[in-house]
N, C-alpha and C positions, 0 to 999 in steps of 0.2 A: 758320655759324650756321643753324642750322636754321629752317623758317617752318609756320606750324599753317593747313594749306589750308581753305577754307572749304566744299568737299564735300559738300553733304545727303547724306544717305540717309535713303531710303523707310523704313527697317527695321535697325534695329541690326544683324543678323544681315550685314548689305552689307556694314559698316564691314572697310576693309582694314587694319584695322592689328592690335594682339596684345595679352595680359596672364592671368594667373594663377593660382593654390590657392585652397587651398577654406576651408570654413565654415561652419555652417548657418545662412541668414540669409533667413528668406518675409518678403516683400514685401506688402504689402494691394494690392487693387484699385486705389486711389486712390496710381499711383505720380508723385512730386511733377517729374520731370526728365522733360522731353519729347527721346525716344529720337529722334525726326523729324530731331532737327535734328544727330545725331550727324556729331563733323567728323573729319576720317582730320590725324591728325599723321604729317608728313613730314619725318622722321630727314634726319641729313647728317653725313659724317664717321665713324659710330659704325655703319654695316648691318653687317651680318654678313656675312661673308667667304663663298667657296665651300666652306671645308672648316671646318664652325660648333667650335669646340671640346666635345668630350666629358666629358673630365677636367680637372681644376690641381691642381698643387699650390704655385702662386703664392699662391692666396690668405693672407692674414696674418692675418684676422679669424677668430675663432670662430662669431661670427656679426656679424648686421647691422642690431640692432636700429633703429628712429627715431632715437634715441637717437644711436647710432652710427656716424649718417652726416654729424657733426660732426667726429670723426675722420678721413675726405676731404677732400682737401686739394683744388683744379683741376687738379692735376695727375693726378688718382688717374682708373683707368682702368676699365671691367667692359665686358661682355658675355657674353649669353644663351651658355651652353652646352648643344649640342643634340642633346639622343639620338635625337631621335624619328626621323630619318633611318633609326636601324641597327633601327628597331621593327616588326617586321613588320607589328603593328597597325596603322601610319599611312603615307599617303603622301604624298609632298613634290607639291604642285598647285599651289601659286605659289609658284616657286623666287625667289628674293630680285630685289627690282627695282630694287637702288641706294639706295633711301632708307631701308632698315630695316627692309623688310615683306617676310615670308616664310610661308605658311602649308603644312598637312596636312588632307587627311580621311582618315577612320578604314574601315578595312575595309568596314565593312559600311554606310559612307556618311549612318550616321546623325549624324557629328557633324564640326564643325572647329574648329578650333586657328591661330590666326592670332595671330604674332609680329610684335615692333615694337620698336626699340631706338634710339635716336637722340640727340641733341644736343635741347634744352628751351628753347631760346632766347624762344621767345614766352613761355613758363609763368613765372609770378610765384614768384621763390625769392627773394623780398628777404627775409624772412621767416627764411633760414637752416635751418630745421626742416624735414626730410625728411617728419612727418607732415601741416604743412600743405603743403607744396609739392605733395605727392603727392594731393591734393584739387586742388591749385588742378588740374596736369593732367589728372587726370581729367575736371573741367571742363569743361576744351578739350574733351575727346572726345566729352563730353553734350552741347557746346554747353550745357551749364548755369551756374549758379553754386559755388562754393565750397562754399559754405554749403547749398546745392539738394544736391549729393553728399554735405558732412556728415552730413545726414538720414537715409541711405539706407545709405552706404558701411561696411563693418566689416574689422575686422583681421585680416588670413591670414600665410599664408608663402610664399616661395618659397625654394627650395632655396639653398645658397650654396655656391660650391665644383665640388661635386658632389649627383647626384643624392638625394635620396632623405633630405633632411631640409625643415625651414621656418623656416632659420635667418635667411630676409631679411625683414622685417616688411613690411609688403605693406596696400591699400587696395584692397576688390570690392565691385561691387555684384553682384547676381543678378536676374534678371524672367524673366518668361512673356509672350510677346503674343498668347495660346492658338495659336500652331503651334510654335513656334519657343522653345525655354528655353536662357538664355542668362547667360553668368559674362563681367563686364567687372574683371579686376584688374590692379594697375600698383605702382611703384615708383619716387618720382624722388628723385635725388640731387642735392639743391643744391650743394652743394660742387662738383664739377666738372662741374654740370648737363647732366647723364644722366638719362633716362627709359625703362622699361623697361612692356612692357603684355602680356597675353595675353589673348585672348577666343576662348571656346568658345561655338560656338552649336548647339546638338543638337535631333534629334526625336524624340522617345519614350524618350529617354535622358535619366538626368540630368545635367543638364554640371558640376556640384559633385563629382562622382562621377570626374567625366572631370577634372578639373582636380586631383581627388587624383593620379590615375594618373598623369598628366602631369610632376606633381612628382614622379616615379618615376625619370624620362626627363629632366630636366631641370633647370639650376639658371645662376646668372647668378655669375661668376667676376668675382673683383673683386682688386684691384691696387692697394694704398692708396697 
């Protein structure tokens, strides 16, 4: 069972863990979730292996809507498949550390890509509903509330399968802390509570941009 560390970080942009796609979503000045107290969730059971998968064609779902993740059972299985490896664009800089966390920076170092896949154990899935659950974890990672992420957070995709669609319905937020612009998005699965996250944090780039691209490169295989 996996446990949700209590880690500050100075700066969202610290935070080691992951989550992903895009959406166009400005934020006002007055954002309500204090990024300070951002906490790193610590996977167990479910990191990614040394050689991340690419392809499936295990998957059974068409897609993966909120909806959809009623249809997982605890026994059902996924994880992150990972292209970014084979991408010239990006480089592997924290190769996986055991608990789920694996990240990349991008060529020209203006941006990162930080992965996270794990066991959800602390995260409240009494609830059953993969769209509140996927709030309540987000959460954790704000050190917020629930309901603090509701305010904020909007709906994406991440790929399912294989790369290069936004078939898994998905929960991000976006900010700016004027250096640093940054995409926190995630995906948890009550049913055999699994949580999935990617966060890009870039400079002078947009990381909505970078999080499409990514979905390029990437998508979370699943195994009902």
């Amino acid at each position: 069972m996996s446990t949700v560390s209590t880690a500050p970080r100075s700066a969202l942009r610290a935070l080691a863990i992951v989550a992903a796609v895009a959406a166009p979503l400005a934020l006002s000045g007055c954002f309500p979730i204090d990024v300070t107290n951002a906490q790193r969730i610590d996977g167990g059971g479910t990191s990614a292996g040394d050689d991340p998968i690419v392809e499936t064609d295990a998957a059974e779902l068409d897609e993966l809507s909120f909806e959809d993740g009623a249809l997982l059972t605890s026994a059902s299985t996924a994880e992150w498949a990972d292209g970014l490896m084979f991408d010239d664009g990006w480089t592997l800089t924290s190769p996986d550390d055991g608990n789920g966390n694996w990240g990349y920076t991008s060529a020209d170092g203006a941006c990162t890509a930080a992965y996270w896949q794990g066991f959800i154990g602390d995260v409240d899935t009494s609830s059953g509903d993969d769209r509140i659950a996927t709030d309540e974890m987000l959460a954790v990672v704000f050190g917020a509330t629930a309901a603090e992420v509701g305010e904020v957070a909007v709906d994406g995709g991440f790929a399912l399968g294989v790369p290069g669609n936004d078939d898994v319905d998905t929960r991000y937020v976006v900010g700016d802390d004027g250096t640093v612009q940054w995409v926190v998005a995630g995906r948890a699965l009550a049913q055999p509570g699994l949580g999935f996250t990617l966060t890009i944090d870039c400079t002078g780039q947009d990381p909505e941009a970078v999080l499409d691209a990514l979905n390029e490169l990437s998508a979370i295989a699943v195994v009902p």
